[in-house]
Each structure stands twice: as C-alpha cells, then as structure tokens.
N, CA, C and O of each residue as an XYZ file, in Angstrom:
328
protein
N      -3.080      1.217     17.164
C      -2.557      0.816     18.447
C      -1.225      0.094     18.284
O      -0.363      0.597     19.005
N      -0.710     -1.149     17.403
C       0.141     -1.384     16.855
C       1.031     -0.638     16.458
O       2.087     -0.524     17.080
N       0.797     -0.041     15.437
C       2.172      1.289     15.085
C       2.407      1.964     16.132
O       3.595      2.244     16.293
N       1.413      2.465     17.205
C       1.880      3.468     18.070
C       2.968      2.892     19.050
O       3.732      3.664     19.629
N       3.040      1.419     19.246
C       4.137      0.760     19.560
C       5.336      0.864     18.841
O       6.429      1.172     19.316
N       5.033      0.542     17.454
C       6.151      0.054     16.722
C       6.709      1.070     16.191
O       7.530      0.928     15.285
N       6.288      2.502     16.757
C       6.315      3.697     16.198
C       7.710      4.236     16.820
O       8.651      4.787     16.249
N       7.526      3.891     18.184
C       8.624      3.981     19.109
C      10.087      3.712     18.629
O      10.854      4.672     18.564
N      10.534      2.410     18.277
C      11.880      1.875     17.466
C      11.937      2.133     16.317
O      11.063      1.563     15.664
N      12.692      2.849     15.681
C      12.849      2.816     14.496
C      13.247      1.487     14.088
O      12.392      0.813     13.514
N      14.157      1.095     14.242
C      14.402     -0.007     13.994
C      13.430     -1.201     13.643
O      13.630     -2.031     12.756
N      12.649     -1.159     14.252
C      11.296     -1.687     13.954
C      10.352     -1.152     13.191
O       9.461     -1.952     12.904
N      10.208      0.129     12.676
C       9.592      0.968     11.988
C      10.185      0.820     10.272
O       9.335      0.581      9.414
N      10.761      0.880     10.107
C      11.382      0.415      8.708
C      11.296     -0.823      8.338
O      11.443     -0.948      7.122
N      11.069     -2.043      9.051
C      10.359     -2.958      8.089
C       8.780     -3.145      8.087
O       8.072     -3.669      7.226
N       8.601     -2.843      8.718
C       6.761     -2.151      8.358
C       6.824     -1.512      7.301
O       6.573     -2.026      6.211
N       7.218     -0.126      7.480
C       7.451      0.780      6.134
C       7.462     -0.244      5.287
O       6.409     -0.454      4.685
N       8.362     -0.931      5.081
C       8.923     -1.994      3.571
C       7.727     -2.138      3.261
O       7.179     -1.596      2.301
N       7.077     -3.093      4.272
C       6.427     -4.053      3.959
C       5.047     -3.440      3.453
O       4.525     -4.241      2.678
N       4.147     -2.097      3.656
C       3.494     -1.396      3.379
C       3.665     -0.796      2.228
O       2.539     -0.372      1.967
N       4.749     -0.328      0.908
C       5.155     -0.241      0.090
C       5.301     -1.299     -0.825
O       5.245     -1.061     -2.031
N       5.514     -2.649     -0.321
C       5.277     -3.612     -1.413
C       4.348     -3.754     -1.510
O       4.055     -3.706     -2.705
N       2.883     -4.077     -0.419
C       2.198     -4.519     -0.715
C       1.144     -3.284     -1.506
O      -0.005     -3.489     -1.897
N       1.758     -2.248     -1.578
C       0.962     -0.933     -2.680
C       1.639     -1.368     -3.938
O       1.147     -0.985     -5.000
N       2.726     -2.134     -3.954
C       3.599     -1.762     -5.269
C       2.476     -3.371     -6.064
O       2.134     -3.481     -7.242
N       2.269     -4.053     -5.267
C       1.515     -5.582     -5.053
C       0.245     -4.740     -6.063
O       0.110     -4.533     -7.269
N      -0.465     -4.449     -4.948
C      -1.444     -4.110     -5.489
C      -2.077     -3.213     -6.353
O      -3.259     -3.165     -6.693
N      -0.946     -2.376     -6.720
C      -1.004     -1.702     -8.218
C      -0.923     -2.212     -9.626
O      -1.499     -1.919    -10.674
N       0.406     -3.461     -9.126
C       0.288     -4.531    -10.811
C      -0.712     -5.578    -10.655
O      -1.161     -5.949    -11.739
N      -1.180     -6.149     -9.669
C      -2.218     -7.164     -9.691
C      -3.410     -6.124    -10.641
O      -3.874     -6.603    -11.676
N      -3.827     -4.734    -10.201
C      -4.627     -4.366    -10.890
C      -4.536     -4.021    -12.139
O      -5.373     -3.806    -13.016
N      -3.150     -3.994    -12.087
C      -2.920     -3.157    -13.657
C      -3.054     -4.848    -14.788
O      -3.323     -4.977    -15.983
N      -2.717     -5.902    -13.685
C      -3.119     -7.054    -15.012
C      -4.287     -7.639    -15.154
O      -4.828     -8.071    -16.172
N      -4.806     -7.615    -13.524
C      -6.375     -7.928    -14.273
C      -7.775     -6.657    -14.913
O      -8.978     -6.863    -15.075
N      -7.278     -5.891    -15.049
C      -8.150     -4.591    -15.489
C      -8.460     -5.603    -16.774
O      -9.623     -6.005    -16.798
N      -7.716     -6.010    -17.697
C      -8.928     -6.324    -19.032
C      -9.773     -7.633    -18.816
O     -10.723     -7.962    -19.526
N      -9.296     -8.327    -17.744
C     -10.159    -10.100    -17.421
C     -10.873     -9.865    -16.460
O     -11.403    -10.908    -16.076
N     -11.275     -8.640    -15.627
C     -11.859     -8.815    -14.558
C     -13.579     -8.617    -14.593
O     -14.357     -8.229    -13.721
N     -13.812     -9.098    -16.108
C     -15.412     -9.061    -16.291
C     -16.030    -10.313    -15.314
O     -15.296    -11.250    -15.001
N     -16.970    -10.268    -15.013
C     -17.520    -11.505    -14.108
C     -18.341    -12.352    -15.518
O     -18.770    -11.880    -16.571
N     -18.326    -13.836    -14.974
C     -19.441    -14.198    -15.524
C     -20.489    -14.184    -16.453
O     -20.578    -14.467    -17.648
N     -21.624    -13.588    -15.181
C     -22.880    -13.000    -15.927
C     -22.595    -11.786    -16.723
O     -23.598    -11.367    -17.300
N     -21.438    -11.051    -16.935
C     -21.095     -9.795    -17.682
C     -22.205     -8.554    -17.348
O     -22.733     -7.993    -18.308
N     -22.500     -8.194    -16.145
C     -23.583     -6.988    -16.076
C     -22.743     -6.247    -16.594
O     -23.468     -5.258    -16.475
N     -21.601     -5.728    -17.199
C     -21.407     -4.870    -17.594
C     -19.609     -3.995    -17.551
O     -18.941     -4.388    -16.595
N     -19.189     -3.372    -18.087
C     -17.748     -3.048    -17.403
C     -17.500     -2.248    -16.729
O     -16.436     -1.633    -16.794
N     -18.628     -1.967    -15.681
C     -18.496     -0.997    -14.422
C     -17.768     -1.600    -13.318
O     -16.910     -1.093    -12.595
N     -18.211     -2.657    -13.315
C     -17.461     -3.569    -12.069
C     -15.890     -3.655    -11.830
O     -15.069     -3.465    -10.933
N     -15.973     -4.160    -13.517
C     -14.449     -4.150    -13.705
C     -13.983     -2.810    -13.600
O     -13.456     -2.468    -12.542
N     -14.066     -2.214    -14.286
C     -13.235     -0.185    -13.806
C     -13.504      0.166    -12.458
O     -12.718      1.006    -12.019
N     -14.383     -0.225    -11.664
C     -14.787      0.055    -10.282
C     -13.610     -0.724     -9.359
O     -12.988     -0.257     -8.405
N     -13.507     -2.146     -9.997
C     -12.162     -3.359     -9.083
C     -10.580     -2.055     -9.350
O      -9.828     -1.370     -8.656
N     -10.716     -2.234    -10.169
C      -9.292     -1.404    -10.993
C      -8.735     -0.098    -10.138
O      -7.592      0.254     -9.847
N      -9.983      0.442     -9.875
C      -9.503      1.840     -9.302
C      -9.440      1.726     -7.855
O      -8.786      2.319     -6.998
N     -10.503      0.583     -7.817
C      -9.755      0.308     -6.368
C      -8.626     -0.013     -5.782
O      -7.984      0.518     -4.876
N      -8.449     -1.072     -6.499
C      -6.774     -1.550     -6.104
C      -6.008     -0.533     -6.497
O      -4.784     -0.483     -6.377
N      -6.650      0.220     -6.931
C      -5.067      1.177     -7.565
C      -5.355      2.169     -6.616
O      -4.221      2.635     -6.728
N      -5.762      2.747     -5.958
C      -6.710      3.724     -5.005
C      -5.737      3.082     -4.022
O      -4.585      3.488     -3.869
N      -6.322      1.959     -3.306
C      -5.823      1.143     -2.207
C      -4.268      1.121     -1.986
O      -3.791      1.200     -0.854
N      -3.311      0.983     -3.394
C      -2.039      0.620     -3.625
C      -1.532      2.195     -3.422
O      -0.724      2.224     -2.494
N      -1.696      3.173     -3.852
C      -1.371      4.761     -3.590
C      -1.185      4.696     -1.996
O      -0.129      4.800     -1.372
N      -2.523      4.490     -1.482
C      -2.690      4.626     -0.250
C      -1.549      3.774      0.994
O      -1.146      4.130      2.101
N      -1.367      2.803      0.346
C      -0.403      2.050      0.989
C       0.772      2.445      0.929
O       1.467      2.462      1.945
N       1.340      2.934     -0.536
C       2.353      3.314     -0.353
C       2.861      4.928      0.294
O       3.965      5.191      0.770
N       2.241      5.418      0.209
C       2.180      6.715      1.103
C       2.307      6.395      2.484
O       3.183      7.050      3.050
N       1.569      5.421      3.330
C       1.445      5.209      4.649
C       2.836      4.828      4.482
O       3.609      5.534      5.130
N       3.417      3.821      3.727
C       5.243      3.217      3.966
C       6.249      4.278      3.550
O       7.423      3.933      3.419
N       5.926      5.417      3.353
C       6.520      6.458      3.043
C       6.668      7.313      4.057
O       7.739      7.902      4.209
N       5.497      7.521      4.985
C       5.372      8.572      5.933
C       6.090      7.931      7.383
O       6.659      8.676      8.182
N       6.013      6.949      7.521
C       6.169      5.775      8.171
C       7.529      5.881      8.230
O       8.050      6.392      9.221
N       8.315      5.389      7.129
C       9.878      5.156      6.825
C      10.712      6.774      7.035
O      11.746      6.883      7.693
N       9.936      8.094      6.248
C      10.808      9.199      6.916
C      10.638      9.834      8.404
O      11.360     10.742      8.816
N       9.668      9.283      9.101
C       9.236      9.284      9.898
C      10.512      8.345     10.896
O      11.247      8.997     11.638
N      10.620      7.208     10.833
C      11.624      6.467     11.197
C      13.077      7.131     10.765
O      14.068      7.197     11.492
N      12.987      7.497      9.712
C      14.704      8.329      9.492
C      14.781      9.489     10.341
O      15.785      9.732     11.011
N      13.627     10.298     10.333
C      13.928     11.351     10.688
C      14.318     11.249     12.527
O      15.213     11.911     13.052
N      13.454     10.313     13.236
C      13.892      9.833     14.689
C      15.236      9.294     14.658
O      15.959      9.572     15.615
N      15.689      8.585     13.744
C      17.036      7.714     13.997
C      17.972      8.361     13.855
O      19.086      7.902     14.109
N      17.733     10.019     13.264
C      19.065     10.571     12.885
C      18.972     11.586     13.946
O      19.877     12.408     14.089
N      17.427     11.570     15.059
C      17.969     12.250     15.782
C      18.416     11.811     17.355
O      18.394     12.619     18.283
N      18.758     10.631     17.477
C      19.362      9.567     17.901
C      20.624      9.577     18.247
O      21.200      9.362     19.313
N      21.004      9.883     17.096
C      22.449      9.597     16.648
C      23.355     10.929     17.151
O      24.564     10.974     16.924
C-alpha cells in the first residue's frame, strides 16, 4: 500500500530503492560474519547456525532485487517524463 504511493514519484522511488539495497547489502555481511559464531549456547548442533546463514543471505538477495526492480522501475518512468 505504501509503495503503491511512493510508486507514483520517482523522485521518491529512488531513495527507497537505496535504502532496500543496503539493507540486502547489510544483511548479506552481517551473515557472512556471523556464519562461524552463530552456534547457540546449548550447541544442539550446526543446523541452526547454516539454517541463520542462509537466511540472511536468502533475505539479503531478496532485498536487493526488490531495490533493483524498484530503482529501474523509477528510471524507466523518469525518462519517460522527460
């Protein structure tokens, strides 16, 4: 419901984009540094940890694609604008 607003201005659409791309670019090195510390505790085992890992890295793809589709999406309206 939000984007479909903000979908409207480009101008407004490109710092969303940004901001959806960092936070994939975010959450690809947060995972990529805790993948070897992210054992818990009680240590059930290193499923958890490879399970956290692929998530964030899963999650971070995903984000950055949405700030991708988003941002040519915004170019492609602004240039036909112009």
């Amino acid at each position: 419901m939000i984007l479909a607003e903000i979908k409207k201005d480009p101008q407004k659409t490109i710092p969303i984009a940004m901001m959806f791309i960092v936070v994939g670019l975010m959450l690809i090195t947060t995972s990529n540094l805790l993948a070897p510390h992210s054992l818990p505790a009680g240590h059930p085992g290193t499923d958890w940890g490879d399970f956290t890992h692929g998530v964030m890295i899963g999650m971070g793809i995903v984000f950055e694609i949405a700030g991708l589709v988003l941002a040519l999406s915004a170019s492609n309206r602004r240039k036909k604008q112009l």
